[in-house]
C-alpha positions in Angstrom: -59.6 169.4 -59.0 -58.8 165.9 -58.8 -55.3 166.7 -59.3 -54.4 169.6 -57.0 -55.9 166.6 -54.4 -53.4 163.9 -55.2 -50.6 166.7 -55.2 -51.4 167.8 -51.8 -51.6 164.1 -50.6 -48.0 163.3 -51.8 -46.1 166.0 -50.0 -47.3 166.1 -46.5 -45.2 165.2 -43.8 -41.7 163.1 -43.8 -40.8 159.9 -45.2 -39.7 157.1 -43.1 -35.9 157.3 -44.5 -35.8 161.7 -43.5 -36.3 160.3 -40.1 -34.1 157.7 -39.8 -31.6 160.0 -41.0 -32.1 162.7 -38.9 -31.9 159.8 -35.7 -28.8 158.6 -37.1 -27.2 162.4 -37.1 -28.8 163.6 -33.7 -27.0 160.0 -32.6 -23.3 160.7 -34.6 -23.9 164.6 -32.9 -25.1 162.9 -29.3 -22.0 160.2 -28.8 -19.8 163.1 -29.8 -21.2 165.0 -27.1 -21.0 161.8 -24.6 -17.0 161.5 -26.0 -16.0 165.2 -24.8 -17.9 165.5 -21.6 -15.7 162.1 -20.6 -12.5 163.7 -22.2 -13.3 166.5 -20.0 -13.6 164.6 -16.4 -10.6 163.1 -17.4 -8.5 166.2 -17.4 -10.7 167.6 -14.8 -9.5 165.3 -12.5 -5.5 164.7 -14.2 -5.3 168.4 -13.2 -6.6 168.5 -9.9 -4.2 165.6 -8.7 -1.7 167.8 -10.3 -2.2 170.9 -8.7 -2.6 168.8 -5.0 1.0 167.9 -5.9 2.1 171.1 -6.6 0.2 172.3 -3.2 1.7 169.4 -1.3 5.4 170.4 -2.4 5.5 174.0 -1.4 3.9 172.4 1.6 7.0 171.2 2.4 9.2 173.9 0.9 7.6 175.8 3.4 8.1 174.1 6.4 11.9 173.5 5.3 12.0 177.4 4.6 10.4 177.7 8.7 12.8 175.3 9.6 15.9 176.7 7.4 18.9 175.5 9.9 17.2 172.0 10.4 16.7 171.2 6.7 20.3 172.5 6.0 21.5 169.9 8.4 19.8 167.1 5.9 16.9 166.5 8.8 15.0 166.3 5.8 16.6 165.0 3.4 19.4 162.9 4.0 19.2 159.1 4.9 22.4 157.5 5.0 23.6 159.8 2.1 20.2 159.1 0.1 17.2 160.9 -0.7 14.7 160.7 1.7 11.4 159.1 0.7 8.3 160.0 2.0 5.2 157.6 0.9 1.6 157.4 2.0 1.5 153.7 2.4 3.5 153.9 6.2 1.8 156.9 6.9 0.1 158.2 10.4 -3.0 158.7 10.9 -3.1 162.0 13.1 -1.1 165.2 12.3 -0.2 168.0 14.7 0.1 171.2 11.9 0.7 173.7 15.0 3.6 171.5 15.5 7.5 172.7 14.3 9.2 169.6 15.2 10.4 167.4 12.1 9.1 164.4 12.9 5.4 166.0 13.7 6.2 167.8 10.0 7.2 164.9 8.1 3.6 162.9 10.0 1.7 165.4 8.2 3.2 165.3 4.4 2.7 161.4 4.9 -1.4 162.4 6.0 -1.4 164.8 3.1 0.0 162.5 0.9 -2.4 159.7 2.0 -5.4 162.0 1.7 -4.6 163.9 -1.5 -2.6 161.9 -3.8 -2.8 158.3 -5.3 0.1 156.3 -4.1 1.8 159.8 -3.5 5.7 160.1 -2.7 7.7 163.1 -1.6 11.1 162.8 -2.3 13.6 165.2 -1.1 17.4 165.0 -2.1 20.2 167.1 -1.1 22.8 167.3 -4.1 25.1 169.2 -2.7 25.4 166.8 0.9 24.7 168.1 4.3 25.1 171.7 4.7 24.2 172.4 0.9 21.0 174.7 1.2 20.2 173.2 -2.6 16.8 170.6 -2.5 15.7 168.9 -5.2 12.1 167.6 -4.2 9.9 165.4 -6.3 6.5 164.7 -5.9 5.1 161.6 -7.8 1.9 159.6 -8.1 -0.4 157.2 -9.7 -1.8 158.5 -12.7 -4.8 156.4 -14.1 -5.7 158.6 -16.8 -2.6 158.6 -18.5 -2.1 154.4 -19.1 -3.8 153.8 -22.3 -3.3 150.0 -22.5 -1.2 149.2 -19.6 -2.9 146.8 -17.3 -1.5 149.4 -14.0 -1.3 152.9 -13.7 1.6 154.7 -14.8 3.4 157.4 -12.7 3.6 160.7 -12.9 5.7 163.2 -11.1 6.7 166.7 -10.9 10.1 168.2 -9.5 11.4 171.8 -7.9 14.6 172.4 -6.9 14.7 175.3 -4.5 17.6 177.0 -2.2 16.9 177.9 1.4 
């Protein structure tokens, strides 16, 4: 009887090492958990700058589409025989969308870009000159996620070329 006692004794419950090791694995399983839910805000957010830039630049192909003859005379691309750059940083701060007038369309893609994109730029270049109905328009921006040991932010951009 005396024996079946000490038996019993000397197998209940865990050892102090058993737990330890099943911290140290719920810990290793917990960090990877940590790791992918930041992985995954990252490219949450890398692809919703990315789609405002794609919004933002058939933003514009649309109003040069509405405005065909005006953006075939290079009103909106064409300064002094360069492409014309459109940034946030000299931007305005109210935007009349009702408005057709070029000036009143270009006010808004500078809002838009101010609003939506980090340091975002709308480029729009005519390759074939005045008169072409070719476009080449480029949207870039700052893209945080992407440095990986760069002290600034890299750029990222995306480009469509379209014919009116």
């Amino acid at each position: 009887m005396i024996h079946r006692e000490i038996q019993a004794k000397q197998v209940k419950g865990f050892t102090m090492i058993e737990v330890l090791v099943s911290l140290v694995i719920l810990s290793v399983g917990l960090l990877g958990l940590a790791a992918l839910q930041t992985g995954g805000v990252k490219f949450n957010q890398d692809a919703y700058i990315r789609t405002q830039a794609t919004n933002l630049a058939y933003e514009a192909i649309e109003w040069m589409r509405i405005n065909r003859t005006t953006a075939i005379a290079g009103s909106y691309s064409d300064t002094h025989d360069q492409a014309a750059v459109y940034d946030a940083s000299d931007s305005d701060t109210y935007c009349t969308p009702d408005s057709t007038a070029t000036a009143d369309t270009i006010i808004c893609w500078r809002v838009s870009l101010r609003e939506n994109l980090p340091n975002g730029s709308l480029v729009i270049s005519d390759p074939g000159g005045t008169n072409s109905n070719e476009f080449t328009i480029t949207v870039s921006w700052s893209d945080r996620w992407r440095q990986k040991e760069a002290t600034a932010a890299t750029t990222s951009s995306q480009s469509w070329i379209i014919e009116l």
